[in-house]
N, C-alpha and C positions, 0 to 999 in steps of 0.2 A: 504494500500500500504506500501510497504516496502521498506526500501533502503538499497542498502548494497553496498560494496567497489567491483569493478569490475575488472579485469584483462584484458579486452576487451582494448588496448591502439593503435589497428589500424583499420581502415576502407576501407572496400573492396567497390569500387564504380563502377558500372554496368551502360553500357549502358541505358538508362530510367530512370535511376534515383538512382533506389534500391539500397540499401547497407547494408551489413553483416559489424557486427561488431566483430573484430578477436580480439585474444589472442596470446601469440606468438609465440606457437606450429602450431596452423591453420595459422598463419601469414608464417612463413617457408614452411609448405604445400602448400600453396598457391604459391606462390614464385619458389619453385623448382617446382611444375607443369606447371607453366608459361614459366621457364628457359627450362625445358626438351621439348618444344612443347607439350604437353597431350591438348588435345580438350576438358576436361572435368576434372572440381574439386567436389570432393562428400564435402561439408560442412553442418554442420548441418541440415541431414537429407534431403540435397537439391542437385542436380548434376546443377552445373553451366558451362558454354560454357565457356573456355577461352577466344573465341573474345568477348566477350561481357564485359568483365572488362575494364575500362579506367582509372583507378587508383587505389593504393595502398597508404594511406596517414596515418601518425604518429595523433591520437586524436586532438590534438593540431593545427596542421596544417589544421586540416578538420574545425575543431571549428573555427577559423580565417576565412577560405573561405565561410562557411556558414553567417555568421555576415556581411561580406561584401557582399554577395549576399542580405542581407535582406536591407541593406543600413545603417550600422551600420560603425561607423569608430572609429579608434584608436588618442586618442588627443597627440599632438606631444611633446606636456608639461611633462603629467604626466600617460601617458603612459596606462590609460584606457578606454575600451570598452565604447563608448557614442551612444545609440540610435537614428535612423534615425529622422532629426527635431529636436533634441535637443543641447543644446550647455554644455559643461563640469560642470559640479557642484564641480565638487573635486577640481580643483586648479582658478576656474573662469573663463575661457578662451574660 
């Protein structure tokens, strides 16, 4: 496996669940197809429904909402991610 630096900095989220992860050419596409009414976004080899998106969300933003779906919270001290069940190890608290 390999890693490499990504350009993907938004998340396209559908109905069901699924989500493409955009760049921010496809992010713009996206957007002004939504803006014009179009029924239909061709993205990565896939034609998606317009009503079927329910958000547009910045990486960061999406990372936050997922963390708090899993039961994960932000310590009010020092301002990092502590997993569900556990209590801060970085400042004690």
């Amino acid at each position: 496996m390999t890693k490499s630096i990504t350009d993907k900095t938004y998340v396209l989220c559908l109905i069901g669940g699924d989500r493409f992860f955009l760049n921010e050419s496809e992010y713009e596409k996206v957007k002004n197809a939504i803006v014009l009414g179009n029924k239909y976004i061709e993205l990565e080899d896939a034609f998606i429904a317009t009503n079927q998106v329910t958000k547009i969300l910045h990486h960061a933003d999406y990372e936050s909402a997922e963390r708090i779906k899993r039961g994960d919270y932000k310590c009010r001290n020092c301002d990092n991610w502590i997993p569900r069940g556990m209590q801060c190890g970085y400042c004690k608290n």
